[in-house]
Backbone bond lengths (Angstrom), bond angles and torsions (degrees), N, CA, C in turn:
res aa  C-N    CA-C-N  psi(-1)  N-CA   C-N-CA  omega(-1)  CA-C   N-CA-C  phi
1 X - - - 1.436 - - 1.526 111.30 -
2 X 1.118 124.68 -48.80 1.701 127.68 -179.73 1.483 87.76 -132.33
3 X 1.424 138.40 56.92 1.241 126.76 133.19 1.358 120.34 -36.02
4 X 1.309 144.39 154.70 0.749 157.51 176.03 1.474 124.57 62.32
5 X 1.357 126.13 6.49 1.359 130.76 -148.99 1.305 115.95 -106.12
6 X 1.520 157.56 126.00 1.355 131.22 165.16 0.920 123.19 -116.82
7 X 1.282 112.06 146.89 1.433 114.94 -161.78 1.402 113.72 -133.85
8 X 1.434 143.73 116.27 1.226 177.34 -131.59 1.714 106.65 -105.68
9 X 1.835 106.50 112.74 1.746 80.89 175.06 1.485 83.34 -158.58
10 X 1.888 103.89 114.08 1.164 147.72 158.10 1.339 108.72 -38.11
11 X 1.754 102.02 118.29 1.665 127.44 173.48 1.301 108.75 -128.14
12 X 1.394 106.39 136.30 1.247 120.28 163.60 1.592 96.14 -143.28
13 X 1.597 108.53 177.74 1.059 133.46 172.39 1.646 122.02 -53.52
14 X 1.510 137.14 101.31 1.223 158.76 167.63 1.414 91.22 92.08
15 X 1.613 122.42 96.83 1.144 129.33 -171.59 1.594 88.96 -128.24
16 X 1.333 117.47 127.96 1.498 128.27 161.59 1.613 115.27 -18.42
17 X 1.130 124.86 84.65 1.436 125.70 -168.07 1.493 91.32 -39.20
18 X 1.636 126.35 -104.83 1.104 117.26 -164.34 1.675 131.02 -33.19
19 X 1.487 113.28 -22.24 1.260 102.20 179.57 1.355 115.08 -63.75
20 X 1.305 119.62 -24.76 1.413 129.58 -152.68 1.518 98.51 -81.15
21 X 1.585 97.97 -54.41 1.547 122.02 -145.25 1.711 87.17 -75.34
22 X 1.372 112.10 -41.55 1.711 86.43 -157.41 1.635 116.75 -102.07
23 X 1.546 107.62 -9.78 1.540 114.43 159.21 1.812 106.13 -59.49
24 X 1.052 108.38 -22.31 1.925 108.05 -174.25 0.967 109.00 -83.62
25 X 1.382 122.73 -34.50 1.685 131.49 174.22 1.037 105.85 -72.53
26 X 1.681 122.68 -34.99 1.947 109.88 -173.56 1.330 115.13 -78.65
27 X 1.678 98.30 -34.43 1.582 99.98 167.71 1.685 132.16 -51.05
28 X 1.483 117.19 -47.78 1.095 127.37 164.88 1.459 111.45 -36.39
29 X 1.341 94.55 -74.22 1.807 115.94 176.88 1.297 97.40 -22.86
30 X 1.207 129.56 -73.11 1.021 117.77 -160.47 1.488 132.91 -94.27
31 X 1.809 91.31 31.38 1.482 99.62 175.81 1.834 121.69 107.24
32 X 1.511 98.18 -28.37 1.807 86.41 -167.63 1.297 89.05 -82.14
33 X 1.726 100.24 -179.74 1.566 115.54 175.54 1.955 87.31 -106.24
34 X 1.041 90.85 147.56 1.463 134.04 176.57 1.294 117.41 -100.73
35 X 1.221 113.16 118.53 1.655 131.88 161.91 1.539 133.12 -110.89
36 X 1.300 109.93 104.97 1.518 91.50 -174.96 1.517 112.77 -91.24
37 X 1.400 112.47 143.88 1.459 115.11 -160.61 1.532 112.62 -107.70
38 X 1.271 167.02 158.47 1.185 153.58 -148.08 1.614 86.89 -176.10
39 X 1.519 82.97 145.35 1.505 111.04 164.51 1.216 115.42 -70.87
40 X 1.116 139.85 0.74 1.465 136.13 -163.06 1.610 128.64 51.96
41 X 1.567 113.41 4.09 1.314 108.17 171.75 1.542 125.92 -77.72
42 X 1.773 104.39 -14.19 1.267 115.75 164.71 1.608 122.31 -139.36
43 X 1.282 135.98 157.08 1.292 109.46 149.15 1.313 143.72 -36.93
44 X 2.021 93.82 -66.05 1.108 102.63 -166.27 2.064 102.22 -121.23
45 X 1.310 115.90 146.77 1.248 114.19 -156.09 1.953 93.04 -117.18
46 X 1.386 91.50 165.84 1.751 93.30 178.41 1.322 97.94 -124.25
47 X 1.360 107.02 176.99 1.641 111.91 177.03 1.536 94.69 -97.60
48 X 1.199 97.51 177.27 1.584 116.19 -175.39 1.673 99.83 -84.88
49 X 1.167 124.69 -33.23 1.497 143.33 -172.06 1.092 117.75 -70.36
50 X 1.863 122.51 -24.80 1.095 148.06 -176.46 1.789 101.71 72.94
51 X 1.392 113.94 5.97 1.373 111.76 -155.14 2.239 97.92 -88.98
52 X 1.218 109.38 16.08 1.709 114.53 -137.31 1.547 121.38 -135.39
53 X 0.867 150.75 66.06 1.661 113.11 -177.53 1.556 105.95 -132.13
54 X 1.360 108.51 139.47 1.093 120.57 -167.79 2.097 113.64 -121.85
55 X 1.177 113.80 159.48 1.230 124.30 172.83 1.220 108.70 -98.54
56 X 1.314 123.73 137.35 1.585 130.53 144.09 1.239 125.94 -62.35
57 X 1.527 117.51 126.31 1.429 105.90 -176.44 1.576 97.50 -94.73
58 X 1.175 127.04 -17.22 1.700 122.35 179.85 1.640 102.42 -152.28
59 X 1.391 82.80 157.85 1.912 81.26 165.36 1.466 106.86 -105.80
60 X 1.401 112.22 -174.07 1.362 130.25 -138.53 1.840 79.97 -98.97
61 X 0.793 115.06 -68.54 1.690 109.43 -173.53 1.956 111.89 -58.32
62 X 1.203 123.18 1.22 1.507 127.43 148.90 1.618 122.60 -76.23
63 X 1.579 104.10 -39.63 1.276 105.45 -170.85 1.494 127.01 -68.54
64 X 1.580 112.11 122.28 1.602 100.75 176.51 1.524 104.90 -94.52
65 X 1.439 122.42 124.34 1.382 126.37 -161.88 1.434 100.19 -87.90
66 X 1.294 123.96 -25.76 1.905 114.70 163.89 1.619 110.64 -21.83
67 X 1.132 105.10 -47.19 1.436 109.80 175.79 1.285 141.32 -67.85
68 X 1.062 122.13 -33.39 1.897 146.31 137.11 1.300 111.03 -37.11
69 X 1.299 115.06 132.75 1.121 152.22 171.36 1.354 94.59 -72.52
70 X 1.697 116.71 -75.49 1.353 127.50 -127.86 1.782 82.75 -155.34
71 X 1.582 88.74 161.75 1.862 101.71 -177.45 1.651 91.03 -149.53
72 X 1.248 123.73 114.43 1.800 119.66 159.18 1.416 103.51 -109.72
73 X 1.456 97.90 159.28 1.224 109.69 -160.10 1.813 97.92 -149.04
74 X 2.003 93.57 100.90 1.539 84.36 -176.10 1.396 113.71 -99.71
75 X 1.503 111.39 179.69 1.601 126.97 -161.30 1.379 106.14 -70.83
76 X 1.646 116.66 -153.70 1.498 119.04 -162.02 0.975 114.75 88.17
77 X 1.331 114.62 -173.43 1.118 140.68 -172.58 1.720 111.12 -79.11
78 X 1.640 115.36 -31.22 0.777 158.70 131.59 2.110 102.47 15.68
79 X 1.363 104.43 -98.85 1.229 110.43 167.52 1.533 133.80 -17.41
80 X 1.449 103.38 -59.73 1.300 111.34 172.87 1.706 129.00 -79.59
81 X 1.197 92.26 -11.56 2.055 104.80 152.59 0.976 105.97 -96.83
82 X 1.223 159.39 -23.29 1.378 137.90 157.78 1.548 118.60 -72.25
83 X 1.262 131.41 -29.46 1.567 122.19 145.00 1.686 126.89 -32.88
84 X 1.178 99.38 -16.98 1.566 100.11 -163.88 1.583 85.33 -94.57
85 X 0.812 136.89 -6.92 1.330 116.44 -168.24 1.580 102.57 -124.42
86 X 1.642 131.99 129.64 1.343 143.70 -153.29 1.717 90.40 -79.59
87 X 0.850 83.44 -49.31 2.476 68.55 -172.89 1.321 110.10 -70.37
88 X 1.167 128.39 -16.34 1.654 113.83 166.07 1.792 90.58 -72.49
89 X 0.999 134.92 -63.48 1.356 138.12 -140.92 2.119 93.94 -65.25
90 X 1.552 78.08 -45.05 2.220 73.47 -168.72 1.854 82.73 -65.52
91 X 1.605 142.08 -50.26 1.149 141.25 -126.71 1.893 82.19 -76.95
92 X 0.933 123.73 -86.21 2.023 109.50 171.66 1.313 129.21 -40.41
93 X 1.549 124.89 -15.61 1.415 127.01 168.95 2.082 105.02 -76.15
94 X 0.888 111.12 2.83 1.438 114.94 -151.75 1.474 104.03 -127.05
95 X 1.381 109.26 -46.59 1.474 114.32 167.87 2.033 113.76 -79.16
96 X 1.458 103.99 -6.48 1.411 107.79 174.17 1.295 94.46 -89.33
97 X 1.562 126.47 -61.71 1.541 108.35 175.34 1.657 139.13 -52.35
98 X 1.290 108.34 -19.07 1.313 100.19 -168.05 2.508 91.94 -93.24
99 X 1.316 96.70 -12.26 1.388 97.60 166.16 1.813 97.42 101.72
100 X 1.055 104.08 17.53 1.798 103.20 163.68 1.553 103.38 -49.22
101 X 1.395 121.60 177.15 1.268 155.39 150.06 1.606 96.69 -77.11
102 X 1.575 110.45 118.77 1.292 138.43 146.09 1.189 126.79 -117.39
103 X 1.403 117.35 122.67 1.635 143.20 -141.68 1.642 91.36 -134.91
104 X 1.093 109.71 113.47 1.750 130.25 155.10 1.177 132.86 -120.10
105 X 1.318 108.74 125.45 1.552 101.07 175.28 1.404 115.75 -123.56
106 X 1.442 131.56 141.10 1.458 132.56 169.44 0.991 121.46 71.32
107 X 1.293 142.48 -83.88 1.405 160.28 125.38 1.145 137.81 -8.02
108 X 1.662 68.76 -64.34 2.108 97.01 -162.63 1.798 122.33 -48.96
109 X 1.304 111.51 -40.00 1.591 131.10 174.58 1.494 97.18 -40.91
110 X 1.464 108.95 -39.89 1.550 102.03 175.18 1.988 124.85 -41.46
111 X 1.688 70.66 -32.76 2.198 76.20 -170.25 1.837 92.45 -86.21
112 X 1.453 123.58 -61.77 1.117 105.39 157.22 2.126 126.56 -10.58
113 X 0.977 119.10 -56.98 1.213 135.93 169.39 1.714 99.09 -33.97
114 X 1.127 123.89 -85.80 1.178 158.49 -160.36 1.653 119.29 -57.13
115 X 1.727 83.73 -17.51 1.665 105.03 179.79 1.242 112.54 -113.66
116 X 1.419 102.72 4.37 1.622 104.80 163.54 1.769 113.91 67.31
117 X 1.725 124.61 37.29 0.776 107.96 -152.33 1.631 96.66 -164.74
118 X 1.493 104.36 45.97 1.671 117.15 -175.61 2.139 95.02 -131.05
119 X 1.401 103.32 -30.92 1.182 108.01 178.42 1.822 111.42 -33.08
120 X 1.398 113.02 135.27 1.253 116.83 -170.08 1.694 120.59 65.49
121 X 1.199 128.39 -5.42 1.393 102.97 -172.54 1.250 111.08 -113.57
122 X 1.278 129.49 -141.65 1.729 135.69 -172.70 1.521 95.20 -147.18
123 X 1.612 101.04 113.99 1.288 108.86 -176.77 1.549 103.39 -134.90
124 X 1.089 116.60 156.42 1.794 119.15 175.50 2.187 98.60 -104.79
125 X 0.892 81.52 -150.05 1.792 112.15 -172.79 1.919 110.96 134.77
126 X 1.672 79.11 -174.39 1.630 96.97 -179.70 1.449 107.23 -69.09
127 X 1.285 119.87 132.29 1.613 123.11 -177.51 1.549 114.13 -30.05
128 X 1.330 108.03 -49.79 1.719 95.35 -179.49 1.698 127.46 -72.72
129 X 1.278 118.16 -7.30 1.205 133.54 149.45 1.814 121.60 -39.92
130 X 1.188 100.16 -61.75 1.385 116.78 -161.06 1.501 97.23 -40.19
131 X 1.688 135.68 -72.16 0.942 117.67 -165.38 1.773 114.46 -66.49
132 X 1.152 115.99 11.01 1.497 105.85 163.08 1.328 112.84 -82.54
133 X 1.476 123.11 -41.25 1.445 151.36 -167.96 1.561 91.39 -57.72
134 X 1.430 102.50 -82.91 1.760 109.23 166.61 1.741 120.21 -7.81
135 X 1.417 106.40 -61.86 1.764 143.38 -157.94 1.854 67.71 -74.79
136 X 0.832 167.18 154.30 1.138 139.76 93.67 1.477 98.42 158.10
137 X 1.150 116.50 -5.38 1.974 135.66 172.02 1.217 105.49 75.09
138 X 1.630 134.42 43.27 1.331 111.61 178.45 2.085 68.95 -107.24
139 X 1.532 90.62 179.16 1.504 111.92 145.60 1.272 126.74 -124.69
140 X 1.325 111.40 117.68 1.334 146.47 177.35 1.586 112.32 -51.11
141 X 1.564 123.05 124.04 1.472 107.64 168.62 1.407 99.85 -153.25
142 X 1.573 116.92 152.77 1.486 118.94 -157.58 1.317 96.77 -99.13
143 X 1.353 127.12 78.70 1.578 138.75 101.88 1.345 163.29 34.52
144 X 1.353 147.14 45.74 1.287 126.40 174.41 1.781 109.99 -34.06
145 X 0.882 121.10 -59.82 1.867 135.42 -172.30 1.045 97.32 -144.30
146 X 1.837 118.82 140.79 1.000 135.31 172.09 1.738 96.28 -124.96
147 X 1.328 138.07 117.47 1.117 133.87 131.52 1.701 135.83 -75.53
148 X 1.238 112.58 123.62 1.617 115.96 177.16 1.520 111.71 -133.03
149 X 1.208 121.11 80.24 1.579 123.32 -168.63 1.138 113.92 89.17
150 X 1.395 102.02 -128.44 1.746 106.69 172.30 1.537 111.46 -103.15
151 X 1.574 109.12 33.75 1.667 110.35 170.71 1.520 91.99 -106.15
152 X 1.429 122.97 150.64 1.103 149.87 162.66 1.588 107.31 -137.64
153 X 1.720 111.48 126.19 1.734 119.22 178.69 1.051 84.63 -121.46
154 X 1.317 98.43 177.16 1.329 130.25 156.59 2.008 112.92 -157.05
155 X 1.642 115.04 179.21 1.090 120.56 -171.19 1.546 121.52 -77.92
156 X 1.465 69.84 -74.65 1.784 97.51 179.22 1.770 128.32 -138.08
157 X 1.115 121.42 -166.25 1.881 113.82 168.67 1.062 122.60 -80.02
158 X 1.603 114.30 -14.22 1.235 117.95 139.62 1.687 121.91 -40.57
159 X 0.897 134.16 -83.88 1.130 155.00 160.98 1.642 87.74 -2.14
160 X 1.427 128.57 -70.59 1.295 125.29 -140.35 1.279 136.02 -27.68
161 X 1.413 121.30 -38.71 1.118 144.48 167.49 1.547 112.00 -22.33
162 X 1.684 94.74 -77.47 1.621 118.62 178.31 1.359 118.53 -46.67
163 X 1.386 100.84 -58.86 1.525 119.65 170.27 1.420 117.98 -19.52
164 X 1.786 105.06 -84.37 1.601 121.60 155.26 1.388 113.62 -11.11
165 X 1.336 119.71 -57.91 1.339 126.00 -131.42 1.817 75.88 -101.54
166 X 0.957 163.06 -65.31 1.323 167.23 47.42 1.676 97.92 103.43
167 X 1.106 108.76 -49.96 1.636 110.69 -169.97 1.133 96.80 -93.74
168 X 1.971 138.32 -39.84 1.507 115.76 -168.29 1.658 90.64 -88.11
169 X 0.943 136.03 -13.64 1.696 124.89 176.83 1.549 110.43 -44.34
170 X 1.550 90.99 -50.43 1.593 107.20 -161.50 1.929 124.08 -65.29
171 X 2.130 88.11 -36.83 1.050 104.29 179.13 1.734 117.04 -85.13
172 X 1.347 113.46 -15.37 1.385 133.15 168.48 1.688 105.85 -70.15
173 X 1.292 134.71 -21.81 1.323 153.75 177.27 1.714 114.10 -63.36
């Protein structure tokens, strides 16, 4: 199904256990290779859930995203420590320009935010998001999945299901 495809998915410290964990499993599933990307403030990151912990296989200022397919970017606490750091922020400003698949969930729109690169479109997130989303010229609408180009949101882990299914559609496209 996504033979050949890779796809990029941003860790930092208290990252939505399930967001992380089960977009990585669907991806596999369905064939791509998987990279987990790290901010470099740690190796290895935990979930916020305690339910989670994952390794970085690279950081964000190694990665050349020509190579990526796709970049998700899950919720937590997660999001807003990876803003702090400039190569996550250029590493999704970069995969939005060259026209990758960008995948957010919950949170994540936050780093979206930060990359200057929600302006004009229709994006969802977790309710307290929205008026940042708003602040920031996208329009906000409450959502299972919102696609607008090569943005794909979502809400919550609820959501996940769709989500999944949402990102290999796009990359199957």
């Amino acid at each position: 199904m996504l033979t050949g495809k890779k796809i990029a998915i941003l860790a930092e410290e208290d990252f939505e256990d399930a967001e992380l964990i089960e977009p990585l499993r669907a991806m596999k599933n369905a064939g791509a290779k998987v990279v987990i990307v790290g901010s470099g403030s740690k190796e290895t990151y935990h979930g916020k859930r305690g339910g989670a912990t994952i390794r970085a296989d690279v950081t964000a200022d190694k990665v050349n995203i020509e190579e990526f397919s796709a970049i998700i970017i899950p919720g937590g606490y997660a999001p807003d420590k990876m803003r702090l750091h400039q190569s996550m922020v250029d590493l999704v400003s970069r995969a939005y320009e060259l026209g990758k698949v960008v995948a957010a969930i919950c949170h994540g729109p936050q780093l979206l935010i930060s990359a200057d690169i929600v302006r004009g479109h229709r994006v969802t997130s977790w309710p307290s998001v929205a008026v940042d989303l708003k602040n920031a010229g996208a329009t906000w609408v409450d959502a299972t999945v919102v696609q607008d180009g090569n943005l794909i949101t979502s809400r919550r882990p609820s959501d996940l299901p769709q989500f999944n299914k949402a990102v290999i559609t796009a990359l199957r496209d």
